[in-house]
SEBABA-853224 format. One record per residue (C-alpha): y, z, x; residue in three letters. Coordinates in steps of 0.001 Angstrom, whole numbers, padded with zeros to 6 digits, always signed. Each point is the difference from the previous one (the first is absolute). Last residue first. Layout:
<volums>
YZXALA ...
</volums>
This chain:
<volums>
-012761-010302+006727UNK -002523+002635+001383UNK +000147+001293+003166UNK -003427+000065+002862UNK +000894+002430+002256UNK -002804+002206-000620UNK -001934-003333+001210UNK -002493-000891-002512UNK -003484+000572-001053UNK +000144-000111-003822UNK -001495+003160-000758UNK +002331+001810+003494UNK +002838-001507-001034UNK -000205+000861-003735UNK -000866+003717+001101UNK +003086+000146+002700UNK +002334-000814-002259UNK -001652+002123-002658UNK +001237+003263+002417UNK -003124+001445+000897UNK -000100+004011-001677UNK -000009+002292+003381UNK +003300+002337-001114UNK -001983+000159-003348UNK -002409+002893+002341UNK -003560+000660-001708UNK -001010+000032+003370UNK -003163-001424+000811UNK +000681-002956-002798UNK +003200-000447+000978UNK -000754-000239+003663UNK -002875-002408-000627UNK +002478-002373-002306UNK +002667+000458+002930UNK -002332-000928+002629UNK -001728-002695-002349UNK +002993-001835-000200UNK +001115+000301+003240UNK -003340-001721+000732UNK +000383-002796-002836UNK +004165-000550+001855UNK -002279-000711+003274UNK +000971+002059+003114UNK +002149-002857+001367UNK +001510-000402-003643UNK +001111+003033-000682UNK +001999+000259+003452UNK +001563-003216-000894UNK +000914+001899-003379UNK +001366+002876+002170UNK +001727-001865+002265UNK -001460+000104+003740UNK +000641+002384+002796UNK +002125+002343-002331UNK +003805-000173+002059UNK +001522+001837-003334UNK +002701-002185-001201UNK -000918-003168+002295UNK -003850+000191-001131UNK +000908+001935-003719UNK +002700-003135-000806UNK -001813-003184+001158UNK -003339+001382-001954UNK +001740+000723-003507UNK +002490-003158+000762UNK -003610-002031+000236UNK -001029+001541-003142UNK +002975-000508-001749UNK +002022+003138-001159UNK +000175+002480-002927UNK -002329-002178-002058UNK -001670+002575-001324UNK -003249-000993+001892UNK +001125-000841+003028UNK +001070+004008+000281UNK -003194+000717-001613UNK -001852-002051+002766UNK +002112+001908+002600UNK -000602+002713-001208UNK -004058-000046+000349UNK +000563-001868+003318UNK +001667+003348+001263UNK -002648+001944-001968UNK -003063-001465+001843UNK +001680+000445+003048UNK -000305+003239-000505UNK -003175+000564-001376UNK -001619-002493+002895UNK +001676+001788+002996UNK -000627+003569-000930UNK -003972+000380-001605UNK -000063-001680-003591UNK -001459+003304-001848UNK +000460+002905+002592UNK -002296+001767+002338UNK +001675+001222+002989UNK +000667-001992+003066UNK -001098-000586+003903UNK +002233-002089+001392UNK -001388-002081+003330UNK +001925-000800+002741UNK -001311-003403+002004UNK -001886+001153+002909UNK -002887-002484+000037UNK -002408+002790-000947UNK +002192+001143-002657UNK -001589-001436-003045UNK -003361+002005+001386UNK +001390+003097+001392UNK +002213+000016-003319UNK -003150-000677-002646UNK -002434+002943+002151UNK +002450+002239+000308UNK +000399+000141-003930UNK -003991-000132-000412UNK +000202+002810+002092UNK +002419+002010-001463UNK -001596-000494-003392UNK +001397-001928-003091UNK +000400+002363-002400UNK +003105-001100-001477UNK -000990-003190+000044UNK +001517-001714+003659UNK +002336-003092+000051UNK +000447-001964+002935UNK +002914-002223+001296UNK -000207-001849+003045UNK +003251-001202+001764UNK +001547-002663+002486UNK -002133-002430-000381UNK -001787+000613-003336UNK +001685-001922-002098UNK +000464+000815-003311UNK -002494-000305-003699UNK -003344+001755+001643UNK +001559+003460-000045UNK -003310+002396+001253UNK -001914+001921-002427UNK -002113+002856+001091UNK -003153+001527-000604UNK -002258+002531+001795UNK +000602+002750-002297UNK +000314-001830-003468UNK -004043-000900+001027UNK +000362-003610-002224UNK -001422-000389-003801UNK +002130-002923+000186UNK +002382+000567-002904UNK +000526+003651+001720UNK +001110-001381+003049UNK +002047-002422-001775UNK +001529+002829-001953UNK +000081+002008+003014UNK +001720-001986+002163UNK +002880-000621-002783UNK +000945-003260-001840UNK +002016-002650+000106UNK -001726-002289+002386UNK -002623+001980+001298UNK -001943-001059+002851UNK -003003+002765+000870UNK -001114+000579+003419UNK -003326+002284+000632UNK -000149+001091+003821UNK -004080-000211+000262UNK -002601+002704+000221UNK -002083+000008-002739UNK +000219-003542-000365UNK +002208-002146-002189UNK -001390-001722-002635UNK +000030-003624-000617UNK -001077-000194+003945UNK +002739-001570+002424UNK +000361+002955+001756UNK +002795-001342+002651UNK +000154+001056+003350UNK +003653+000670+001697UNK +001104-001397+003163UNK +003784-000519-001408UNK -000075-003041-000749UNK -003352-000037-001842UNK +002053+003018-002122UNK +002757-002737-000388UNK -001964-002743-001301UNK -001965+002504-002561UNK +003119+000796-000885UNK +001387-003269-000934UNK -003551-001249-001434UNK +000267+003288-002483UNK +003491-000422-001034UNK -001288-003618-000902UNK -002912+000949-001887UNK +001113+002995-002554UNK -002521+001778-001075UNK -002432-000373+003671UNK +001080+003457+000912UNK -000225-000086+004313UNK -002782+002076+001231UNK +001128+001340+004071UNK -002632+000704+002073UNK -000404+002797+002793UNK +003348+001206-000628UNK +002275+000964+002887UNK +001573+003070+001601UNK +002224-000422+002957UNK +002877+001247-001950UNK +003227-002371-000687UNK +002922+001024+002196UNK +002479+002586-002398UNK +002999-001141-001325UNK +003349+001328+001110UNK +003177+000996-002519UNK +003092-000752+001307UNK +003277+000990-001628UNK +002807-002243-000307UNK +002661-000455+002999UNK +003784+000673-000950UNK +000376+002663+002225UNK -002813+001687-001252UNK -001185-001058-003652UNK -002488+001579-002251UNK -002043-002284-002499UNK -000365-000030-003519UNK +003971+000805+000205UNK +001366+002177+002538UNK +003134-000909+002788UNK +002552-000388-003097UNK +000483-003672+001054UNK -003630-000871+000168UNK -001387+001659-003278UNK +000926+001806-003487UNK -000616+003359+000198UNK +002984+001398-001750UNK -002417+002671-001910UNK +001063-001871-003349UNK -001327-003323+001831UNK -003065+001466+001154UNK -000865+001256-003597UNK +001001-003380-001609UNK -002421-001699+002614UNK -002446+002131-001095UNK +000188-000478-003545UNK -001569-003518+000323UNK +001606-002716-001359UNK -001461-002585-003186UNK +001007-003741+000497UNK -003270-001550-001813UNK -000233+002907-002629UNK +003004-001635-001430UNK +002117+003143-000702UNK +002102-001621-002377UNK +001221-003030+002367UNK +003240+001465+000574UNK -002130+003661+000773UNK -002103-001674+002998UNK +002821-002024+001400UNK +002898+002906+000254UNK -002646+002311+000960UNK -001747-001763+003025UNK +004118-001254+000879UNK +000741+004064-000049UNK -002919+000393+002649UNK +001357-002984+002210UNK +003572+001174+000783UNK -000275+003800+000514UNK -003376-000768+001325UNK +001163-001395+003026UNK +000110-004200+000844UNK -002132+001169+003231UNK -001753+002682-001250UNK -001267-002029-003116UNK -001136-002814+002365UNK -001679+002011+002657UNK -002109+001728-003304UNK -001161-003580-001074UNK -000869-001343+003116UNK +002622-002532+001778UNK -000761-003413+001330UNK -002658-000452-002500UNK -002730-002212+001080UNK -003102+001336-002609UNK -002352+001241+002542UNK +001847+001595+003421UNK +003399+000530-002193UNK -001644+001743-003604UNK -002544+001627+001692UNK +002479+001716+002796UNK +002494+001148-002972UNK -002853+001635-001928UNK -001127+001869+003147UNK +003274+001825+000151UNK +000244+000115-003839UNK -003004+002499+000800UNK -003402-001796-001735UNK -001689-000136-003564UNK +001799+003154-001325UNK +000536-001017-003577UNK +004047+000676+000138UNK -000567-002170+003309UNK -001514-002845-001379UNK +002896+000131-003116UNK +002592-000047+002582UNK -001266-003301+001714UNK -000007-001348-003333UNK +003636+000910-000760UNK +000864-001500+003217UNK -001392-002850-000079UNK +000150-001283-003593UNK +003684+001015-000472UNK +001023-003149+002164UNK -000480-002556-002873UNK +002934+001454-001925UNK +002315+000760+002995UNK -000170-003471+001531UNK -000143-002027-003601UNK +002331+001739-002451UNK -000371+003487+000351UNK +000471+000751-003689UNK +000052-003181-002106UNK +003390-002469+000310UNK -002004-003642+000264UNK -000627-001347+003649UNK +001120-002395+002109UNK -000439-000778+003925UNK +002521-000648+002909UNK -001226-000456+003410UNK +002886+001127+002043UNK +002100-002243+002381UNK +003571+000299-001636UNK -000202-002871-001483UNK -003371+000393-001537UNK +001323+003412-001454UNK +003230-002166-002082UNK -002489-002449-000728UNK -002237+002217-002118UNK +003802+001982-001061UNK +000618-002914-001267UNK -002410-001120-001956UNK -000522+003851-001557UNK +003297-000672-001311UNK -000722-003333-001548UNK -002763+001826-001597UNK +002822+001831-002304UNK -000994+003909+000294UNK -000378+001811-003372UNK -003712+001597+000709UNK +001400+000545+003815UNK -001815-002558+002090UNK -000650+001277+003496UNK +000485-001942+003625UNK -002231+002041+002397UNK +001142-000740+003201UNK -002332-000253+002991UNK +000814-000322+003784UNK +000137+003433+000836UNK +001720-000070+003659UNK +003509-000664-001028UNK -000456+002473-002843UNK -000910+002780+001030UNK -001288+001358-002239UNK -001242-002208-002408UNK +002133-002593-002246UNK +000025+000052-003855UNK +002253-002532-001767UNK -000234+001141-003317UNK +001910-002008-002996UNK +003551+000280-002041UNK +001832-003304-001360UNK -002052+000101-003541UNK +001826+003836-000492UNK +003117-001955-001015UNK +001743+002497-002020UNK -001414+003636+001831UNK -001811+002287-001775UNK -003311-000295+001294UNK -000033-001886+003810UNK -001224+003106+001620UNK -002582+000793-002579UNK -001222-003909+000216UNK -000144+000189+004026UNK -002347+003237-000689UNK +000184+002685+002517UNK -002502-000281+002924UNK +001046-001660+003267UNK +003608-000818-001355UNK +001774-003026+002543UNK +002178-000824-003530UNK +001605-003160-000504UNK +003023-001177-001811UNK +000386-004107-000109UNK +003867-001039-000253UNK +000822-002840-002812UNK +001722+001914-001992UNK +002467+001794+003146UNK -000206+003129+001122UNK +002204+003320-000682UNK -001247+000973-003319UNK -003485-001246+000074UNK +000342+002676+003660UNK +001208+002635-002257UNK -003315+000129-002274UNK -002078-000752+002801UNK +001038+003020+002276UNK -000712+002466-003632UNK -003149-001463+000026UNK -001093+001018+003333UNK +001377+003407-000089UNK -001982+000467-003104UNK -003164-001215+000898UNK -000015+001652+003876UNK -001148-001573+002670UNK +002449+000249+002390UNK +001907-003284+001299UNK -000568-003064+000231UNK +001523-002576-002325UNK +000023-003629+000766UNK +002653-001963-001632UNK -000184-003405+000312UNK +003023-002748-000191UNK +002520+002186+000847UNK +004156-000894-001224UNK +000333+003413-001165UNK -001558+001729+002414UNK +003360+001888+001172UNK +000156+001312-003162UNK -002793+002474+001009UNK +002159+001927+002733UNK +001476-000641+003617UNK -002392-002715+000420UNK -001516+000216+004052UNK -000587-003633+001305UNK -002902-001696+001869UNK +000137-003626+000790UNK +001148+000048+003278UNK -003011+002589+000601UNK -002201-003263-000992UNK +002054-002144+002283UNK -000042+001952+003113UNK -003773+000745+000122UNK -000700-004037-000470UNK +002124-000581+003097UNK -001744+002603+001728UNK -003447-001046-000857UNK -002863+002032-001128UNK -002957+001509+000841UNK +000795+000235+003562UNK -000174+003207+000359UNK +003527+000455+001130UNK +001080-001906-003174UNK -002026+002458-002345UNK +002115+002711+001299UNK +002959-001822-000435UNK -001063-000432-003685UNK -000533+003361-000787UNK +003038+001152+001945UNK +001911-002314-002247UNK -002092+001349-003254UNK +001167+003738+001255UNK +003362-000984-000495UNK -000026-001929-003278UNK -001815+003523-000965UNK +002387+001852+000618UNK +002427-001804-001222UNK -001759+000274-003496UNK -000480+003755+000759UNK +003862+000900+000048UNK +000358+001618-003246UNK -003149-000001-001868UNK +000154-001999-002790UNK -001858-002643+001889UNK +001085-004093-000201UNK -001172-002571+002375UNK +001028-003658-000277UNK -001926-002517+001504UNK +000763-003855+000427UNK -003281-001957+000323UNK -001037-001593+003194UNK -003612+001271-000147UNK +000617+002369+003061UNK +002608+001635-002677UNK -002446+000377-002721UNK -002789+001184+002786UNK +002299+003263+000931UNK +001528+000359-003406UNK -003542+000486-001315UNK -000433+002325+002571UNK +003271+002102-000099UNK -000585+000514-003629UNK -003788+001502+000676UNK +001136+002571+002434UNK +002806+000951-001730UNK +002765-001942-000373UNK -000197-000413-004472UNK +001919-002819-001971UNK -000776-002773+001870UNK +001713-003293-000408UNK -000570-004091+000294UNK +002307-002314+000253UNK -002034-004279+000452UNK +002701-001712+002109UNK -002368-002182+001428UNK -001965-000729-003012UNK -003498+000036+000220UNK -000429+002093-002893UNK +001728-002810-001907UNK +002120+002289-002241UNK -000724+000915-003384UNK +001743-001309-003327UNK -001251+002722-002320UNK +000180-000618-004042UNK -002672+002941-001210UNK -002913-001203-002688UNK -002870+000165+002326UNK -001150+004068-001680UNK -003197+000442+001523UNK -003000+001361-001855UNK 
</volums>
């Protein structure tokens, strides 16, 4: 529901004489003015605090010198874009402005009030944009007389380095608009993607799924968050674990986003926090740049925890579970890798390792399912690579042996080896399970376009793949049957398949795969 019926000539948004303004020098403000001005357009920077718009102006010249003496950039080009900077003296100085962009504290109220006086100091045909990360674009534009001229133009901190904008599409907003605020990012060297005005947009929305997930592991006690982290890098390819992540961007930003997203969607089981994080937050523990978070920090350097050598111990045979034929040809590669003898009898003998390959469920359900000895079996995470880390999951009365026995043996070549609780979907599988899980839902409501979905959460969030690519490598029927399998073991709604991934997977088809 878009309302097209507005009368706005806009500029070419190649124009060379293309004004642009920021309402907001903060950290964000001086950003987008930074790549507006390298862009060749004319910037105007506005803050009702006295004094910090120059500031700013000044620190964007040392900015750019600095990035001159690196070599990054040219002095000639340096000179021009801080030629093009200017300090207004107060809003009616952006009269003649051809985009707005607002940045400044995100607060509803404050926000709207800017917009009402800045439709009475700019010009018709002016667009009014809002760099909000998680108020609604159609809240902010409520109220005024032209609310069609008002989108989101979402960078990420910091800006010159985050090369996504999220372009957003207020319930009111004219698509011409959107258009040019598309081309408007382009020009100034970001990839620029679209998406309807729901809570958390694209970036924040599809993020949820990893740390939320993460959370919910260590609420059940499956692992430390310390191991957690080191699963999630050495097997799934994320640059940052879960708990490094919240530490870094601090708990006194992220928890309130967890919140904001899981109680605008009416506590959509999907998005659900954890109460911990809301404990460590009210106890100021909120990471890196408070010295204590998850992890303790001296002198700026995180906390290390060692891992123990694998043990000398080793099975005399290893029986592989024959349920689920691929995981078992992958393991039974690896163990043969490894030195290890398989038992390739239907049932395992009396003194074989016993490896079980669940997909969504628990050790000891398959254990159980097998009529297996629950204290000489493990499962082992068959979905990930296994270069740089083995995961195995224990019953929880798995013996001390039998546990020696799995990490002597998938340590022999010295690659680490995590050693985990039971738990329905293990670590790496039930999370990334959830992230594609969104994701589909996200494609599913039409809030973006699948490829915009992956484009946004790769340079948004640095994932190693998008999420829907990342559905697709494991197989968008195996994600499937994760979730279904986690659903069932569970009882959970947080694990129900989005029916975006459940057409896909019936009809065989890329989790990228639109529809006109």
């Amino acid at each position: 529901m878009q309302n097209t019926d507005l009368d706005l000539s806009l500029p070419a948004v190649d124009a060379a004489g293309l004004r642009l303004a920021v309402v907001g020098s903060g950290v964000m403000g001086r950003g987008i003015a930074q790549i507006a001005a390298l862009a060749g357009l004319h910037v105007t920077l506005h803050d009702a605090k006295p004094n910090a718009a120059q500031e700013a102006v000044r620190e964007l010249g040392t900015t750019l010198d600095r990035l001159v003496e690196k070599g990054k950039l040219g002095a000639d080009a340096a000179q021009a874009a801080v030629a093009r900077l200017q300090v207004a003296s107060g809003l009616g100085d952006l009269a003649g402005c051809d985009v707005v962009v607002e940045a400044i504290v995100e607060d509803l109220g404050i926000k709207r009030a800017l917009f009402a006086d800045l439709e009475a100091v700019v010009g018709p045909h002016c667009v009014l944009a809002t760099n909000t990360s998680s108020l609604s674009v159609t809240a902010i534009a409520a109220g005024l007389k032209r609310p069609q001229r008002v989108a989101g133009f979402h960078f990420f901190n910091p800006v010159p380095l985050m090369k996504i904008v999220e372009v957003i599409d207020g319930l009111l907003t004219a698509p011409p608009v959107s258009d040019f605020l598309l081309g408007l990012g382009r020009r100034c060297g970001h990839t620029a993607v679209r998406a309807k005005d729901t809570p958390g947009f694209i970036v924040n929305h599809a993020g949820r799924g990893y740390g939320t997930e993460a959370l919910r592991l260590l609420a059940e006690g499956v692992a430390e968050f310390h191991q957690l982290d080191r699963i999630l890098r050495d097997t799934a390819g994320f640059r940052l674990g879960p708990f490094e992540l919240m530490d870094l961007t601090a708990l006194d930003v992220s928890h309130p986003v967890m919140e904001s997203i899981y109680h605008q969607y009416y506590e959509e089981p999907r998005f659900r926090p954890q109460p911990l994080t809301r404990q460590m937050l009210n106890a100021g523990v909120v990471g890196r740049k408070v010295g204590r978070g998850f992890y303790r920090y001296d002198g700026g350097q995180q906390q290390r925890f060692d891992e123990a050598p694998a043990p000398a111990e080793r099975p005399s045979r290893v029986w592989i579970s024959a349920r689920r034929p691929e995981a078992r040809e992958r393991l039974a590669a690896l163990v043969a890798q490894l030195g290890g003898t398989l038992d390739e009898a239907a049932r395992p003998a009396p003194d074989s390792l016993c490896i079980v390959t669940p997909l969504g469920h628990d050790t000891t359900t398959c254990a159980t399912a097998e009529g297996l000895d629950p204290r000489r079996t493990v499962a082992v995470d068959w979905l990930f690579d296994h270069s740089r880390r083995r995961v195995v999951m224990t019953t929880p009365v798995t013996s001390p042996e039998t546990r020696a026995q799995a990490r002597g043996l998938f340590g022999a070549d010295g690659v680490p080896v995590s050693v985990v609780r039971d738990s329905a979907g293990g670590v790496a599988p039930r999370v990334l399970a959830t992230i594609i899980n969104i994701a589909c839902e996200i494609a599913q409501q039409r809030i973006a376009a699948p490829a915009d979905i992956d484009r946004a959460v790769t340079l948004g969030l640095g994932y190693p793949f998008g999420p829907l690519a990342w559905g697709d490598r494991l197989g968008p029927a195996t994600v499937l049957s994760l979730l279904d399998e986690l659903l069932a073991s569970t009882g959970d709604p947080r694990y129900r398949a989005s029916g975006w991934l459940k057409r896909r997977a019936q009809l065989g088809v890329s989790l990228l795969t639109d529809e006109e």
